[in-house]
BALOBA-1460 file (C-alpha; in Angstrom, 3 decimals):
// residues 275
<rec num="1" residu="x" x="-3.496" y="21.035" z="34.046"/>
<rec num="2" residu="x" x="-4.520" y="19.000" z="36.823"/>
<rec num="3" residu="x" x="-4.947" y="22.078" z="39.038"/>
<rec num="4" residu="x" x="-6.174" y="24.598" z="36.379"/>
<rec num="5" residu="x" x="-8.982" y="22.301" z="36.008"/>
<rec num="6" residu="x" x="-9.883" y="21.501" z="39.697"/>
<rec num="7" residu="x" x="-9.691" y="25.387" z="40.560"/>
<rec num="8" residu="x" x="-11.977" y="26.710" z="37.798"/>
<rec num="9" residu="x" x="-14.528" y="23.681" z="37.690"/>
<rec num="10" residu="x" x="-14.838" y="24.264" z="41.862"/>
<rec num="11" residu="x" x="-14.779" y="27.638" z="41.215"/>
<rec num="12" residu="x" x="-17.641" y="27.935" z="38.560"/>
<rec num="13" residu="x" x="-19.482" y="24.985" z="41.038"/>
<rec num="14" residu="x" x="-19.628" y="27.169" z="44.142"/>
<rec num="15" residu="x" x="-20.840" y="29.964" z="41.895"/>
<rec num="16" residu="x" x="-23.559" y="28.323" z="40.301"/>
<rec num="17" residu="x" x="-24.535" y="25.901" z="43.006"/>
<rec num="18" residu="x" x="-24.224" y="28.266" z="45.570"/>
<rec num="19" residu="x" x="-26.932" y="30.863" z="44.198"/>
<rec num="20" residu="x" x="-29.789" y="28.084" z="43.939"/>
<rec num="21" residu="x" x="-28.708" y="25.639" z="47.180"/>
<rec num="22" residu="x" x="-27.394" y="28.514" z="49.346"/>
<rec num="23" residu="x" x="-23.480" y="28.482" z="49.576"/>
<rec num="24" residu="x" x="-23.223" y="27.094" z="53.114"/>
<rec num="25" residu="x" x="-23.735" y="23.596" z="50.147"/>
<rec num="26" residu="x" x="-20.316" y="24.685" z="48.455"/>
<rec num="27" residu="x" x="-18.079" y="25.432" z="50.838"/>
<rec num="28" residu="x" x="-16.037" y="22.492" z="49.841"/>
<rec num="29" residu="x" x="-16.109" y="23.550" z="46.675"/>
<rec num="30" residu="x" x="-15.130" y="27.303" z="47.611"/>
<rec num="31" residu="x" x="-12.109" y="25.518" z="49.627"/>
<rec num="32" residu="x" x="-11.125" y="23.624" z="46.438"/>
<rec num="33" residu="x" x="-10.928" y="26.356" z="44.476"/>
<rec num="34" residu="x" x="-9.407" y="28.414" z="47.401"/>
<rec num="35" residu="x" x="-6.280" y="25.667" z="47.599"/>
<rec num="36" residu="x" x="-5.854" y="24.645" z="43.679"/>
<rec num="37" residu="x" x="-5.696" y="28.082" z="41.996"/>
<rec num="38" residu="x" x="-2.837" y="29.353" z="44.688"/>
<rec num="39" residu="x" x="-1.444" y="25.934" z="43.947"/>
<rec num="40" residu="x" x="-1.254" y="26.712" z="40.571"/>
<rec num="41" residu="x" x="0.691" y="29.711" z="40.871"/>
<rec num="42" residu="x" x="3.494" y="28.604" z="43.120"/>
<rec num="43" residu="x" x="3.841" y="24.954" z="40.988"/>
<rec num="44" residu="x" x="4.435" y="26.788" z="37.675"/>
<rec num="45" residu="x" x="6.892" y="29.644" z="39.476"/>
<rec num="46" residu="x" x="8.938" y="26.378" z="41.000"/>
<rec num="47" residu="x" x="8.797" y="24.374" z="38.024"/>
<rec num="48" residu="x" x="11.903" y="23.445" z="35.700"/>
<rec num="49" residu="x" x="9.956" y="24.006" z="32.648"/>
<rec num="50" residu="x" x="6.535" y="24.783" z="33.341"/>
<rec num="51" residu="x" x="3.715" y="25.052" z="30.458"/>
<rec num="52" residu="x" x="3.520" y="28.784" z="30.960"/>
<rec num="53" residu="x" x="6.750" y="30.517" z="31.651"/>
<rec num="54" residu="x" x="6.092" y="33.266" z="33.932"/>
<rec num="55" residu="x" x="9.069" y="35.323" z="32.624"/>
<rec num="56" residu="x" x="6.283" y="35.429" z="29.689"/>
<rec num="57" residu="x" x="4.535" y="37.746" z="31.549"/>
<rec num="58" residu="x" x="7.319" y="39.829" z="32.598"/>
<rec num="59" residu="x" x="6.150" y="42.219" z="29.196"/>
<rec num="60" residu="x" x="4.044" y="44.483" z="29.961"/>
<rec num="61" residu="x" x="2.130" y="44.531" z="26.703"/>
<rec num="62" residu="x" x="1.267" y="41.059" z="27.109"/>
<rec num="63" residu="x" x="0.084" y="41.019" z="30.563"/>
<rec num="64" residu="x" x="-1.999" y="44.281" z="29.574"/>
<rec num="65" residu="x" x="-3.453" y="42.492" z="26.976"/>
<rec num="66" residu="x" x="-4.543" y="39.625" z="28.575"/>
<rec num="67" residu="x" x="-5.946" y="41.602" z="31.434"/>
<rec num="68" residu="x" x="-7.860" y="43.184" z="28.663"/>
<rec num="69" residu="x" x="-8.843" y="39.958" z="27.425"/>
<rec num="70" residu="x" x="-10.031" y="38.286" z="30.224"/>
<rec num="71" residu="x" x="-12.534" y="41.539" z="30.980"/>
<rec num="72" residu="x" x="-13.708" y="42.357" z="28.132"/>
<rec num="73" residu="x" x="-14.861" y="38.283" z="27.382"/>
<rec num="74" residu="x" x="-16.179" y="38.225" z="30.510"/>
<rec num="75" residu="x" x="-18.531" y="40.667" z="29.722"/>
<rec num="76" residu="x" x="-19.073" y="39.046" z="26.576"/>
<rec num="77" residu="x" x="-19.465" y="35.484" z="27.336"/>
<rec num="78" residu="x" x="-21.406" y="36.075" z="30.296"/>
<rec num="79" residu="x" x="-23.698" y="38.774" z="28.726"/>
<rec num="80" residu="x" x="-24.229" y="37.189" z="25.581"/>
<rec num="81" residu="x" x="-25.496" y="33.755" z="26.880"/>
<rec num="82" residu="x" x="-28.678" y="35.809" z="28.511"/>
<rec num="83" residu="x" x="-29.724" y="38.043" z="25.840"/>
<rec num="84" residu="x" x="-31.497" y="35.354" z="23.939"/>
<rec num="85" residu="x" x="-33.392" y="34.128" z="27.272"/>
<rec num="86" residu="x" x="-34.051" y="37.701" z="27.841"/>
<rec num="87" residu="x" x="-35.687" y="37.955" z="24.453"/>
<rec num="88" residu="x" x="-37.630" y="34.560" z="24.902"/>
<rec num="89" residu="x" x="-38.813" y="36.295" z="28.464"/>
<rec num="90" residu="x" x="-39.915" y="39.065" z="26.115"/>
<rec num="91" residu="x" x="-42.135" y="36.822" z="23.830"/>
<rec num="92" residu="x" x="-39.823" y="36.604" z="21.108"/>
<rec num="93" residu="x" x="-39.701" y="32.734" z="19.686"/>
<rec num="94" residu="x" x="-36.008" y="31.105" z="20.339"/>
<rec num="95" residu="x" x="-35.728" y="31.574" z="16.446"/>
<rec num="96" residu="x" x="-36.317" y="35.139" z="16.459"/>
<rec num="97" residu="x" x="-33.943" y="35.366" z="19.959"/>
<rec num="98" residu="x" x="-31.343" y="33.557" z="18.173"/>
<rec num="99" residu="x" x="-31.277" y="35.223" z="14.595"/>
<rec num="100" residu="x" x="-31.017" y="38.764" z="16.812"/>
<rec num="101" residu="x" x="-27.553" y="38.116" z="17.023"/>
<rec num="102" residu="x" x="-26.624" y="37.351" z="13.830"/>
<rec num="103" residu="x" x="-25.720" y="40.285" z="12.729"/>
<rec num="104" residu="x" x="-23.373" y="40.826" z="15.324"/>
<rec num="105" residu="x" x="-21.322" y="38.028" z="13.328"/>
<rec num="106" residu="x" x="-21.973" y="39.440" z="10.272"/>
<rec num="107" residu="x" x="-20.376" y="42.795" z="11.450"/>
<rec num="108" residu="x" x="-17.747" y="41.166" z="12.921"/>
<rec num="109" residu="x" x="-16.772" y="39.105" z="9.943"/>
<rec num="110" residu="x" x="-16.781" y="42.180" z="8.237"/>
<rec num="111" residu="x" x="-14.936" y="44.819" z="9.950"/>
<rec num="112" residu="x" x="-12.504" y="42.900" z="12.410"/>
<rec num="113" residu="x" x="-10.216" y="42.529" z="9.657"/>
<rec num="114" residu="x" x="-10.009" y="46.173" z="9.092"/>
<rec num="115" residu="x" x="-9.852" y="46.886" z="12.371"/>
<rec num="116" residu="x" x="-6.973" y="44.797" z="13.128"/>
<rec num="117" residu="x" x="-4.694" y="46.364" z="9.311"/>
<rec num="118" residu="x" x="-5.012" y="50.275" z="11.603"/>
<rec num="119" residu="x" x="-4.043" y="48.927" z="14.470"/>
<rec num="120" residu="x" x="-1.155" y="47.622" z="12.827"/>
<rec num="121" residu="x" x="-0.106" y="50.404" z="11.515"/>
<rec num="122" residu="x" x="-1.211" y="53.260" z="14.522"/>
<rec num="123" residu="x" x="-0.958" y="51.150" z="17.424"/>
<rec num="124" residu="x" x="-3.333" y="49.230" z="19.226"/>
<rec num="125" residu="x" x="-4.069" y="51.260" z="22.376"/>
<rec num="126" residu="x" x="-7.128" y="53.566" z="20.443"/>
<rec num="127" residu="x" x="-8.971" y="50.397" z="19.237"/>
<rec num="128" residu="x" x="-8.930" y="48.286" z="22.113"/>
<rec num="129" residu="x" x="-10.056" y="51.543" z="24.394"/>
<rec num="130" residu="x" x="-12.688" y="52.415" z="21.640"/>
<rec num="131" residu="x" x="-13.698" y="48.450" z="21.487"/>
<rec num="132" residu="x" x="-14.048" y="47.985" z="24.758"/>
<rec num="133" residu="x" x="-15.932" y="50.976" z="25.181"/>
<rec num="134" residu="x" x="-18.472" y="50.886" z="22.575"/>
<rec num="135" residu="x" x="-19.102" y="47.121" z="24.003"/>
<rec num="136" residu="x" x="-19.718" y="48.706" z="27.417"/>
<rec num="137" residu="x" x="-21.846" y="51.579" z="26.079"/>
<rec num="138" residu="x" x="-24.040" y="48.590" z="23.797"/>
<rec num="139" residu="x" x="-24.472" y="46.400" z="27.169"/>
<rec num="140" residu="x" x="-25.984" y="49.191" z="28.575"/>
<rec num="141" residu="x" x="-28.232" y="50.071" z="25.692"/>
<rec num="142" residu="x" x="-29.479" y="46.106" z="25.867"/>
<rec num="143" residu="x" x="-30.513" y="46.521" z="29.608"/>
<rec num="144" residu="x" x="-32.700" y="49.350" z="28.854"/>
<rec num="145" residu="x" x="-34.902" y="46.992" z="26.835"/>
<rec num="146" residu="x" x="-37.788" y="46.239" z="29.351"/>
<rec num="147" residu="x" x="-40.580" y="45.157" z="26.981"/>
<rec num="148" residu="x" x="-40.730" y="43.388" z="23.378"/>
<rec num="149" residu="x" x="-41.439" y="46.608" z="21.660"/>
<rec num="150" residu="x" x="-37.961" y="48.682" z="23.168"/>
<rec num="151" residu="x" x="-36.036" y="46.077" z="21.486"/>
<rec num="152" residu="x" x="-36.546" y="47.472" z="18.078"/>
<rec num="153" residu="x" x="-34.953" y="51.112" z="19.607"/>
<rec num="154" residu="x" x="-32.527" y="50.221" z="22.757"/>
<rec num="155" residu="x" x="-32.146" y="46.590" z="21.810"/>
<rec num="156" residu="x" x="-31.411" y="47.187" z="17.926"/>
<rec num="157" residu="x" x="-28.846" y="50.409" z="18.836"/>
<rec num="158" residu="x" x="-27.089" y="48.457" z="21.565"/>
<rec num="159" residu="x" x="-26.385" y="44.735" z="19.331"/>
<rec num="160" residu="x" x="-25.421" y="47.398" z="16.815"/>
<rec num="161" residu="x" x="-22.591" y="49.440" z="19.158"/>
<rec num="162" residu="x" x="-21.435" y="46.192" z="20.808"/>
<rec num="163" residu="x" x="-21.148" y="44.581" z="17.305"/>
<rec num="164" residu="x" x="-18.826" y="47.566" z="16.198"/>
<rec num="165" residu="x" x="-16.982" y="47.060" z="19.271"/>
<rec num="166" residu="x" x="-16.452" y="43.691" z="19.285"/>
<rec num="167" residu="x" x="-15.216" y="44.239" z="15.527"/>
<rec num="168" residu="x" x="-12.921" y="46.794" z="16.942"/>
<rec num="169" residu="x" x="-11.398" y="44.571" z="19.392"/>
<rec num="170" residu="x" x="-10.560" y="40.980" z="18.261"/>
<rec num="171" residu="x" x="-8.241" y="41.489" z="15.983"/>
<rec num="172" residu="x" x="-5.798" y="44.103" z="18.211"/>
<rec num="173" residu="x" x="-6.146" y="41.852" z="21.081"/>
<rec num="174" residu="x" x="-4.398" y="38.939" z="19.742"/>
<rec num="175" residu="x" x="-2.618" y="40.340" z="17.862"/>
<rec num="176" residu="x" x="-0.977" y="42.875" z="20.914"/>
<rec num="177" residu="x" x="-1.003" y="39.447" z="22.826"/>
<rec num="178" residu="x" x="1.048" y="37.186" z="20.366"/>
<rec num="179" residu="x" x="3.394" y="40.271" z="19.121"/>
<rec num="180" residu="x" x="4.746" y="41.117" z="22.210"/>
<rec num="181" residu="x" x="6.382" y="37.868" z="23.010"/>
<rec num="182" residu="x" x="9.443" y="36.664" z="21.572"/>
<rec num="183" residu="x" x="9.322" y="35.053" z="18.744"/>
<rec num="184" residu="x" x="9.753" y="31.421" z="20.419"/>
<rec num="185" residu="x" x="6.686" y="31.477" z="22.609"/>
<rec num="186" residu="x" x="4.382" y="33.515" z="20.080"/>
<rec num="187" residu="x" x="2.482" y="29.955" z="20.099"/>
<rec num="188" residu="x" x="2.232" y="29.576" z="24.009"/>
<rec num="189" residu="x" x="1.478" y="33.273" z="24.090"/>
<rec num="190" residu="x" x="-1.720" y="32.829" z="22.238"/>
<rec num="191" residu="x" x="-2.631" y="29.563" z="23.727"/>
<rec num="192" residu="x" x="-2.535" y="31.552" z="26.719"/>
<rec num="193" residu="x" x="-4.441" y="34.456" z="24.895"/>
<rec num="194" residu="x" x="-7.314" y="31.836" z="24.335"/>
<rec num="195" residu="x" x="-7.531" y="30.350" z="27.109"/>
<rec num="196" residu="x" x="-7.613" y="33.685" z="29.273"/>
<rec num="197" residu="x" x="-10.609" y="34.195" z="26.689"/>
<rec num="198" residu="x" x="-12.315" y="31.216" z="27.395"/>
<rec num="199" residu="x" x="-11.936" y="31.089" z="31.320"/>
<rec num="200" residu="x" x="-13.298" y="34.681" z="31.727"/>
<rec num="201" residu="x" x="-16.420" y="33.918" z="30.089"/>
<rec num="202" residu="x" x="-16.605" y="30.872" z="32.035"/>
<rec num="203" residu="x" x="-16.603" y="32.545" z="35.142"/>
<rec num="204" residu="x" x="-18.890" y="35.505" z="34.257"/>
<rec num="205" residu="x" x="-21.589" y="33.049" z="33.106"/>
<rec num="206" residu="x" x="-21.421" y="31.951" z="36.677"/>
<rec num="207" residu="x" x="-21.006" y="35.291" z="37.928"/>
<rec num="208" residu="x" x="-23.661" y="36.644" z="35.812"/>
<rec num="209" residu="x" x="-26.459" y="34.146" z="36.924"/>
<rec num="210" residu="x" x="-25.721" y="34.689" z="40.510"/>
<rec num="211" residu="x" x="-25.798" y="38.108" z="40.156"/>
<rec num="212" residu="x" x="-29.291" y="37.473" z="38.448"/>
<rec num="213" residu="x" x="-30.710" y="34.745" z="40.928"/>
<rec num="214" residu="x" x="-29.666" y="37.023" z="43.753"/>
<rec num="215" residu="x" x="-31.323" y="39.959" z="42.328"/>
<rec num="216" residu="x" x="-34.392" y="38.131" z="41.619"/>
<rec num="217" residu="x" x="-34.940" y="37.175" z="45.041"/>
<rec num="218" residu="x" x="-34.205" y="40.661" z="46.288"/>
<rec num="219" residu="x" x="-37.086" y="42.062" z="44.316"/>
<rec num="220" residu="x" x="-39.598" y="39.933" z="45.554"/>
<rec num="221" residu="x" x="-39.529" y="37.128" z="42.979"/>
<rec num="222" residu="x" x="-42.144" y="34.160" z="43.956"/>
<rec num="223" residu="x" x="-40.134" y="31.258" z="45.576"/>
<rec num="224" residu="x" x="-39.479" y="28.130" z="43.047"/>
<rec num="225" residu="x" x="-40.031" y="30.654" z="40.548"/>
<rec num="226" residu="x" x="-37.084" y="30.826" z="37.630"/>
<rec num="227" residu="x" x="-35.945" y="34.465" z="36.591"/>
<rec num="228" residu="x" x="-36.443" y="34.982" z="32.899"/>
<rec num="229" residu="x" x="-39.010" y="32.086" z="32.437"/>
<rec num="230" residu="x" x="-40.697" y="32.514" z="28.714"/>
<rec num="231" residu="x" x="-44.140" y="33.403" z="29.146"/>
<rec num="232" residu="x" x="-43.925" y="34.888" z="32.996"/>
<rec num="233" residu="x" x="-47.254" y="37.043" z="33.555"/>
<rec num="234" residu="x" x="-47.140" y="40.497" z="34.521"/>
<rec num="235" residu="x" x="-46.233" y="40.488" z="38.015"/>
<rec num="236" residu="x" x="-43.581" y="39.992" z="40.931"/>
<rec num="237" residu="x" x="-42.079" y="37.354" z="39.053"/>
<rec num="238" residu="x" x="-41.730" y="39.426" z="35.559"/>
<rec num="239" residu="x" x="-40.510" y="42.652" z="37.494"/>
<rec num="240" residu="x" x="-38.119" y="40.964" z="39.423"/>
<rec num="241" residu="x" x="-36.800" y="39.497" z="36.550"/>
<rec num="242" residu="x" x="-36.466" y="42.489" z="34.590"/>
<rec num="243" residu="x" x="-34.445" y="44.072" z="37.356"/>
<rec num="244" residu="x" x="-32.516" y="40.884" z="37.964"/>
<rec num="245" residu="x" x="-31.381" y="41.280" z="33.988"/>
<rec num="246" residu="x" x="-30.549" y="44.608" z="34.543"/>
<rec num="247" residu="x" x="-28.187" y="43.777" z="37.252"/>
<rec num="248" residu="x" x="-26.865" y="41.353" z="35.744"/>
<rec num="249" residu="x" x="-26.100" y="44.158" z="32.355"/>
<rec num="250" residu="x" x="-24.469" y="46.413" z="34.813"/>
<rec num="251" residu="x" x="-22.084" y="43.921" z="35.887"/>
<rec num="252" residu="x" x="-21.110" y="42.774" z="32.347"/>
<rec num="253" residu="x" x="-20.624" y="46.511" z="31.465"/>
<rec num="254" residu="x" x="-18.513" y="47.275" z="34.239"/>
<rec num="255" residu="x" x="-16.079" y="44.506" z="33.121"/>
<rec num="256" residu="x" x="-16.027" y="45.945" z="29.932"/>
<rec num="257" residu="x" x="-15.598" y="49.457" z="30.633"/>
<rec num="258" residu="x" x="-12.836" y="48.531" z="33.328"/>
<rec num="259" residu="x" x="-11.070" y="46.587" z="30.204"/>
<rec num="260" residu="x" x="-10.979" y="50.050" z="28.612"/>
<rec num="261" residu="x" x="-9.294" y="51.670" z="31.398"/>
<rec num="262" residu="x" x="-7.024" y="49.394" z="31.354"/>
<rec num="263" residu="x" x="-6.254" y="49.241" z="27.629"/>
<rec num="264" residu="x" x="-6.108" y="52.985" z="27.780"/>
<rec num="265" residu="x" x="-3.621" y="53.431" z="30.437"/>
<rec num="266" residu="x" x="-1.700" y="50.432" z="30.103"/>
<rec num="267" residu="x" x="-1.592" y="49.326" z="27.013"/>
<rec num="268" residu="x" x="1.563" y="50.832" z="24.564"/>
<rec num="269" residu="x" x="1.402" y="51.673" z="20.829"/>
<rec num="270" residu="x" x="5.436" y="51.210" z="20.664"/>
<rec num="271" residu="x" x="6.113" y="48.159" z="22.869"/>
<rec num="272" residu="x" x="8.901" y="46.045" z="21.219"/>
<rec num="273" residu="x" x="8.444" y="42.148" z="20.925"/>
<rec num="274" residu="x" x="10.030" y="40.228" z="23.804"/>
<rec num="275" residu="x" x="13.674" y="38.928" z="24.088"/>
């Protein structure tokens, strides 16, 4: 645990640091990360009875899925977090920003369920594929959004396809996860489920914002100023921001389109649980 959490907090450090101090700041963080995370790896493959056995792994459903996982919340954590600040940078008030989501839940409370009884019964390699996809396809709508009024066309159709993906995907992801261990680590395999959740939205928030901060300078944003800053004039600094969102949309939607290739070519429909 020790390690986990020295390699990810250095990690997500260097990322965030780094983009507004200049990384030449973080390199001891970058070497932190660069020694614990290794670390990690060859304590728990040496260990007598490590937290995580890595014979969990050995099935190839599981590792799939987690792969899957760990993409496709990456996109989502990461992505998510900025589309209300995009909306604020928009003119929308943090209520309205916030509320824009909500139906994203809604969907999801609705659906995922339903989702998750035909992929119990067909196989979970279509849903996660489609999922993945349609949350791809919705990122993309979002980053076409440039102004307040081409929320209520790109914005509204992209929370709507992402929300139908997102509904598409929870439900086979854990459950592929958890099913195809044996039936004595089904709990460690979806701690591990989780926390592969959790960790890849960690690191795409940092990701994300870099991507973003670096962008913004590249387009001429005004030194000292803050991409996506409510009420920015028209100007170098709103342009740049724009295009720093957008950049930062194309790299959340590549995660999640790269978590559908991988669901579609690696994921099974008739993988048996785990010995």
């Amino acid at each position: 645990m020790t390690l986990t959490a020295a390699g990810l907090a250095a990690l997500t450090y260097a990322l965030v640091e780094g983009a507004d101090k200049g990384f030449g700041t973080v390199t001891w963080a970058v070497v932190v990360a660069a020694v614990a995370l290794p670390a990690l790896v060859v304590w728990t493959l040496r260990a007598r009875d490590p937290l995580v056995p890595p014979s969990l792994f050995r099935h190839p459903n599981l590792a799939a899925a987690n792969i899957v996982t760990f993409l496709v919340y990456a996109a989502l954590g990461g992505f998510l977090l900025y589309v209300p600040i995009y909306l604020q940078f928009l003119g929308f008030s943090p209520l309205s920003a916030g509320l824009a989501l909500t139906p994203t839940s809604l969907l999801l409370a609705l659906l995922a369920s339903r989702f998750g009884a035909l992929a119990d019964r067909r196989g979970p390699r279509l849903y996660l594929t489609f999922g993945a996809t349609l949350i791809g396809v919705g990122i993309l709508l979002l980053a076409l959004v440039v102004e307040r009024s081409g929320f209520w066309t790109f914005g509204v159709a992209g929370l709507g396809v992402l929300s139908l993906g997102l509904a598409s995907l929870v439900a086979p992801i854990t459950a592929t996860a958890i099913g195809s261990a044996s039936r004595n680590l089904a709990g460690v395999a979806s701690g591990v489920n989780q926390t592969v959740a959790r960790v890849g939205g960690l690191v795409a928030v940092a990701a994300i914002g870099l991507t973003i901060a670096v962008v913004f300078d590249a387009r001429g944003g005004p030194r000292g100023a803050t991409p996506l800053a409510r009420e920015t004039p028209r100007g170098a600094a709103h342009d740049a921001s724009v295009d720093a969102f957008r950049a930062g949309a194309l790299l959340a939607a590549g995660l999640a389109l790269a978590g559908a290739l991988v669901a579609a070519t690696r994921i099974s429909d008739h993988a048996e649980r785990g010995s």
